[in-house]
C-alpha atoms as a printed R data frame, in Angstrom:
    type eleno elety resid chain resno      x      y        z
1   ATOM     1    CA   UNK     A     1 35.095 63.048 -232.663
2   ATOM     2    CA   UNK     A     2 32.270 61.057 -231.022
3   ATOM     3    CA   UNK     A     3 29.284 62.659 -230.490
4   ATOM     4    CA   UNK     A     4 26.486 61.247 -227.475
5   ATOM     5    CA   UNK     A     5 23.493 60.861 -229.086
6   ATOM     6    CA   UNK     A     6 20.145 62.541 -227.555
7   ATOM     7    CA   UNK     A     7 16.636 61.223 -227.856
8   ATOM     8    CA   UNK     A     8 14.022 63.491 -229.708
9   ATOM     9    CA   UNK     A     9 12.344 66.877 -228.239
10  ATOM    10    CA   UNK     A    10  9.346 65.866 -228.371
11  ATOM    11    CA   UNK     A    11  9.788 62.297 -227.424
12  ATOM    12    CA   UNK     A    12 11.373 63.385 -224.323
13  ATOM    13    CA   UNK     A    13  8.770 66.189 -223.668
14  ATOM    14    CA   UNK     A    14  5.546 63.622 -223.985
15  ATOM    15    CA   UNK     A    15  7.537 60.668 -221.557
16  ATOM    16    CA   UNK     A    16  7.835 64.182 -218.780
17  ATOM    17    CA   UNK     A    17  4.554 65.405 -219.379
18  ATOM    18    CA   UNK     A    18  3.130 61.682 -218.831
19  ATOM    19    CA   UNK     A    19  5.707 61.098 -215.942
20  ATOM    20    CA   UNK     A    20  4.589 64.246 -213.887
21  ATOM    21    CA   UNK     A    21  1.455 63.261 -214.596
22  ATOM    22    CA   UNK     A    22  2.353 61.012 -211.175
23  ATOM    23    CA   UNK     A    23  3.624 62.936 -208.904
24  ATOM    24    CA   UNK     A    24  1.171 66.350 -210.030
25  ATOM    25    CA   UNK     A    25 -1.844 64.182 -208.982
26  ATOM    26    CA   UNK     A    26 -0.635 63.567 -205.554
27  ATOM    27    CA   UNK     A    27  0.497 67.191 -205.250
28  ATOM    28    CA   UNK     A    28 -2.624 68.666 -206.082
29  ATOM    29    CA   UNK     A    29 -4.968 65.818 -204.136
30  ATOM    30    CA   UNK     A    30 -2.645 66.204 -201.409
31  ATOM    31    CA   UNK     A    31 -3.065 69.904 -201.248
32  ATOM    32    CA   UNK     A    32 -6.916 69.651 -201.778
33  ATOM    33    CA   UNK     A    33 -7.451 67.041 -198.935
34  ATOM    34    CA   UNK     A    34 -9.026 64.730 -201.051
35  ATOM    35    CA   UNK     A    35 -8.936 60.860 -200.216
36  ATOM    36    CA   UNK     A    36 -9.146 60.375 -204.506
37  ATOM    37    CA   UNK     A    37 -8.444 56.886 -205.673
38  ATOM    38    CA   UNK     A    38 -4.943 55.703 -205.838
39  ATOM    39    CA   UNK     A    39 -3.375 58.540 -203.744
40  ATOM    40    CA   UNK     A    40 -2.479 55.706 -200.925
41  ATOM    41    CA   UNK     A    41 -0.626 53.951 -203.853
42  ATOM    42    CA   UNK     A    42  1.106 57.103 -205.252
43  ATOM    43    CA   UNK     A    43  1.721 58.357 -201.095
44  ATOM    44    CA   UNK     A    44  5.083 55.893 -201.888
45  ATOM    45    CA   UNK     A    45  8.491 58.486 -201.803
46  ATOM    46    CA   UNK     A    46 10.071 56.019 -204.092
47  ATOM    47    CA   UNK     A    47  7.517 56.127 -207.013
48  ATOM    48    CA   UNK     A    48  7.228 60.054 -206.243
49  ATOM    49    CA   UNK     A    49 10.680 60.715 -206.591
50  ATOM    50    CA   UNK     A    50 11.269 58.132 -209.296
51  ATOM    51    CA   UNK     A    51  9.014 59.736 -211.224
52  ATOM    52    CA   UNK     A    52 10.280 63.079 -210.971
53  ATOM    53    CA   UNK     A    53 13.885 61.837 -211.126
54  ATOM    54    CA   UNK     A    54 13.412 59.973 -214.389
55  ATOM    55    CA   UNK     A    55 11.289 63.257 -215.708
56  ATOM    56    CA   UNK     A    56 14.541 65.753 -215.210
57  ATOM    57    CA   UNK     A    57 16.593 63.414 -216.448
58  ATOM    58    CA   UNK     A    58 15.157 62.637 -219.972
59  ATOM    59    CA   UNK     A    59 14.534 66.515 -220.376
60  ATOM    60    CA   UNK     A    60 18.166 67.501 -219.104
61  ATOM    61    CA   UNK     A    61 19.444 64.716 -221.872
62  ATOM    62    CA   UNK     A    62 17.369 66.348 -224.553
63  ATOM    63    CA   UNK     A    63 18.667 69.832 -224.222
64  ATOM    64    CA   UNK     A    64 22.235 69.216 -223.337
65  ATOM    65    CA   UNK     A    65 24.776 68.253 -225.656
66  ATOM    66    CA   UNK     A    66 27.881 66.633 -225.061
67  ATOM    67    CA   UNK     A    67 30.946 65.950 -227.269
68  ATOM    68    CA   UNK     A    68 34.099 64.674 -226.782
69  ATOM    69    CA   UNK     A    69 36.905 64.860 -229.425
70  ATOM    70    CA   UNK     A    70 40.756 63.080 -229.170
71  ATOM    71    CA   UNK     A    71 42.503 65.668 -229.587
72  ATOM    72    CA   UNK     A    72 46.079 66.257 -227.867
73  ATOM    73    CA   UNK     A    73 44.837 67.130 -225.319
74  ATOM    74    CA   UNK     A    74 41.239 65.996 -225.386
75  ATOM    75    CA   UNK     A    75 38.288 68.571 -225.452
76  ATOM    76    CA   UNK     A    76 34.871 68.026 -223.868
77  ATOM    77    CA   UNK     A    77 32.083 70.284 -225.750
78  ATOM    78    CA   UNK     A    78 29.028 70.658 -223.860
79  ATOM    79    CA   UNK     A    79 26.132 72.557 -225.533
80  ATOM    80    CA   UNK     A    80 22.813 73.411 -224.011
81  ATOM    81    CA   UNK     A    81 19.792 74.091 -225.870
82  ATOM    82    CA   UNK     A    82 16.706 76.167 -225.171
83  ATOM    83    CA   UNK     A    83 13.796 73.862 -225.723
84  ATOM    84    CA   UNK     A    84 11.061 75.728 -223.901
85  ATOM    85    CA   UNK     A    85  8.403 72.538 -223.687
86  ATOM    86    CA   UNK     A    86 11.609 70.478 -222.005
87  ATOM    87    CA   UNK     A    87 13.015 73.620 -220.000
88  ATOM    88    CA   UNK     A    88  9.430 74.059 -218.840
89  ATOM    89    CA   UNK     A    89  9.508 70.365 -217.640
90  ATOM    90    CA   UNK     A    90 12.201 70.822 -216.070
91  ATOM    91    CA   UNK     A    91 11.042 74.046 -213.872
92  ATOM    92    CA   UNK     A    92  7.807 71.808 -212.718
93  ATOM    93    CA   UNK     A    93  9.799 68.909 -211.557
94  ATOM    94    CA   UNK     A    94 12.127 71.473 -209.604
95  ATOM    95    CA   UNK     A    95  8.486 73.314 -208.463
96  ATOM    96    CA   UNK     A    96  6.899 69.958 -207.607
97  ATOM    97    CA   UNK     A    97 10.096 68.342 -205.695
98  ATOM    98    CA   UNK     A    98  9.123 70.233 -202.792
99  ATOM    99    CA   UNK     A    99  5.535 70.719 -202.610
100 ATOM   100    CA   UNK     A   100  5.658 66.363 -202.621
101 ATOM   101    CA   UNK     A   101  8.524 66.585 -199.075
102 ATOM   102    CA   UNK     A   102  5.825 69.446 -197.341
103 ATOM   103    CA   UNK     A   103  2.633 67.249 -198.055
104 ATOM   104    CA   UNK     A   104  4.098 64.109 -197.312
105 ATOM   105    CA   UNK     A   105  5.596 65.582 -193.946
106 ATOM   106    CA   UNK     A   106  1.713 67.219 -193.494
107 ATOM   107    CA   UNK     A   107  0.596 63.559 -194.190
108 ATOM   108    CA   UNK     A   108  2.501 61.926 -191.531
109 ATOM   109    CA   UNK     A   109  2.105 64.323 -189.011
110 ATOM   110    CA   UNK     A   110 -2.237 64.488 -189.624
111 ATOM   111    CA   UNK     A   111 -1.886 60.139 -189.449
112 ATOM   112    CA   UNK     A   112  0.377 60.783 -186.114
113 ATOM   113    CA   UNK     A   113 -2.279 63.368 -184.345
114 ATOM   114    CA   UNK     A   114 -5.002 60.885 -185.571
115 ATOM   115    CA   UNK     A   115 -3.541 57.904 -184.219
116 ATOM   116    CA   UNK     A   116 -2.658 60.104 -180.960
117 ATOM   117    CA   UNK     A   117 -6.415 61.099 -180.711
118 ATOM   118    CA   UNK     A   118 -7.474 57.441 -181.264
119 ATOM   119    CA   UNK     A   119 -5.009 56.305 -178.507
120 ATOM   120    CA   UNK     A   120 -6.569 58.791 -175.604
């Protein structure tokens, strides 16, 4: 039987909490319509949705469990565990997913009737 190790519960909870800690700043600067420092550097898609790709990811590992055993025929085990601090992760990065696509569309369009206004 070989069994897929998984990393630690609370390991993987601290590396979500400090990798939404990203894309929860832009969020909630973004929906405040404050020009804080850094939110032109975190305004980048791919550092937003690395973030909150690499977040799920390590919290989906630590609560799912996967096992193969050779057998004839082979049987795949999968197990899922209720971790509440990594299911809770989990439910923010699905939350914050699209609050980040409607304030970056809000973004462009403001910078697009700003440049417009500039223009006439």
């Amino acid at each position: 039987m070989r069994d897929f190790p998984h990393s630690s519960n609370n390991v993987s909870a601290v590396v979500g909490v400090l990798l939404l800690m990203v894309p929860t700043y832009f969020v909630t600067m973004s929906a405040l319509r404050y020009d804080a420092p850094g939110l032109q550097f975190f305004n980048n898609p791919i550092l937003i949705l690395g973030t909150l790709a690499t977040a799920f990811a390590v919290n989906a590992r630590s609560i799912l469990s996967v096992k193969l055993e050779r057998e004839k025929p082979p049987v795949l085990q999968i197990a899922l565990s209720l971790r509440i601090w990594n299911l809770v992760e989990i439910t923010l990065v699905l939350l914050l997913d699209p609050l980040r696509a409607t304030r970056c569309q809000s973004q462009v369009s403001r910078r697009c009737i700003q440049k417009e206004e500039l223009s006439d």
